[in-house]
C-alpha positions in Angstrom: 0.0 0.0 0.0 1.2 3.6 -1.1 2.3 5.2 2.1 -0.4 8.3 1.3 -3.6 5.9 1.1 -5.7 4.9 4.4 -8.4 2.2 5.3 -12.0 4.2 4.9 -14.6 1.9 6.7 -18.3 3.3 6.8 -21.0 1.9 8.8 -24.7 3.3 9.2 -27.1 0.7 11.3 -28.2 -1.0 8.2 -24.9 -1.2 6.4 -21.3 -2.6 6.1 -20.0 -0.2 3.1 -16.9 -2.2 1.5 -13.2 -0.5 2.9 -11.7 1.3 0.7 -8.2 2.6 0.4 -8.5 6.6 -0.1 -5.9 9.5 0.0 -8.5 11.8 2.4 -11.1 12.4 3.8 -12.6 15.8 5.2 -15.9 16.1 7.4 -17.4 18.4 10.1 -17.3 17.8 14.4 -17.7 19.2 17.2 -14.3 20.8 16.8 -14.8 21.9 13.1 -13.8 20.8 10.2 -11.0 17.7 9.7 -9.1 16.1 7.0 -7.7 13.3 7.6 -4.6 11.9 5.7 -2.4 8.5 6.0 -0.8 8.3 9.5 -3.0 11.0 11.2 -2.2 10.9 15.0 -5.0 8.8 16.5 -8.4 10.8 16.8 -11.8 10.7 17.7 -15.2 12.9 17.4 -18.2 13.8 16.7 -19.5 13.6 12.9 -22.0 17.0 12.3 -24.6 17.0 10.2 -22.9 17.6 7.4 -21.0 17.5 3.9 -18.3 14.5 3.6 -16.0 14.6 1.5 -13.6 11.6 0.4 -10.7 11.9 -1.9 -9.8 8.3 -3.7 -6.6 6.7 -4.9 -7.2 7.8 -8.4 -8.0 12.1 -6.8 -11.2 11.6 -8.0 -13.5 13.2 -5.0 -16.9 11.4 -3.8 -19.5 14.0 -1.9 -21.9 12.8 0.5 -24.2 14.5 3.0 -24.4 12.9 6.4 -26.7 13.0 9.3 -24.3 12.8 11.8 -21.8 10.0 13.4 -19.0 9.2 15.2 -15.2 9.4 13.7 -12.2 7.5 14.5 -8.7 7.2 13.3 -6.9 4.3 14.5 -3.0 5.1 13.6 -1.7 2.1 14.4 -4.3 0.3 11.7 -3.9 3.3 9.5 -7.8 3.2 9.5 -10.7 5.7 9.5 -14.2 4.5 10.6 -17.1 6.6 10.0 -20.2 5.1 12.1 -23.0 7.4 11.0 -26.7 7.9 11.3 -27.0 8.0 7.7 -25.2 8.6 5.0 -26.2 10.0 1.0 -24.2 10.0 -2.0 -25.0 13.8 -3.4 -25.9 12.2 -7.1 -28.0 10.6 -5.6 -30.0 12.6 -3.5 -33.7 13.4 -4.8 -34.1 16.5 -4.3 -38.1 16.9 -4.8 -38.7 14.3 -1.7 -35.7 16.8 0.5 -38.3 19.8 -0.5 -40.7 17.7 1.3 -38.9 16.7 4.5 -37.6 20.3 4.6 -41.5 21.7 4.4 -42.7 19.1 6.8 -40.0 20.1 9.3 -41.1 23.6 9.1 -44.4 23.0 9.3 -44.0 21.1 12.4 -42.1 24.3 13.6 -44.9 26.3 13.8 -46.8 23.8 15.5 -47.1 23.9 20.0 -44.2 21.6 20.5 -42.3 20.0 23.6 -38.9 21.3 24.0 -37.6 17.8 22.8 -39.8 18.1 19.8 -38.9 21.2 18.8 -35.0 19.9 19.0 -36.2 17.0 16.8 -37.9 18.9 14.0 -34.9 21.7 13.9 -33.1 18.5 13.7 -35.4 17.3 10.9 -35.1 20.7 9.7 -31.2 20.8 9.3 -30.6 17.0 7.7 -32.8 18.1 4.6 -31.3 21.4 4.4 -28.2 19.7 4.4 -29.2 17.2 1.7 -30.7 20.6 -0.4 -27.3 22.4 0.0 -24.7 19.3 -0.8 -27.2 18.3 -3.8 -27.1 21.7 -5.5 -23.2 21.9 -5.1 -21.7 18.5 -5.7 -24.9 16.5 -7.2 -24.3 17.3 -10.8 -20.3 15.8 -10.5 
């Protein structure tokens, strides 16, 4: 293995994605944004809702729009595991059904909500704008 690729290995509850070996791979926590390169020192946080972005063996990038996660970088393995809520490839992101999770969250806004409601449509609210956003930027590509 070239000393610049990594193991990528992505997990949601419902799948497994195959590893991969990539050159990098760049996505929002807690602390901000991260890239991650071969060898990074060992790490672990929070995924965001958020854009992630992977850069292969061949620099080709992949865009994908996740609903938050768990990252960890195991230097010894030379390995990054994503576990995340969900994950979306931008291509393939409809963007008529995000209109409608993004209308239903905001109409569920203006409805009398608990405070844990509330949290969970902003929630709601955020994922499809996220989708909207990384769909109209990278979804063409």
């Amino acid at each position: 293995m070239s000393d610049t690729l990594f193991n990528l290995d992505i997990l949601t509850p419902t799948t497994h994605y195959d590893v991969k070996k990539v050159k990098e791979v760049k996505v929002i926590t807690d602390n901000g944004e991260i890239t991650i390169l071969s060898h990074h020192e060992e790490y672990l946080g929070n995924v965001e809702i958020s854009l992630l972005v992977v850069v292969n063996e061949d620099n080709t990038s992949e865009y994908y729009a996740v609903n938050g996660g768990v990252v960890h970088f195991d230097n010894e393995a030379n390995t990054c595991k994503l576990m995340l809520n969900k994950i979306y490839n931008a291509k393939d992101i409809d963007l008529e059904k995000v209109k409608q999770q993004k209308e239903d969250a905001l109409n569920k806004l203006k409805s009398n909500l608990t405070n844990y409601e509330h949290k969970e449509a902003e929630r709601s609210l955020r994922k499809a704008l996220n989708k909207q956003l990384i769909k109209d930027l990278y979804g063409k590509q």
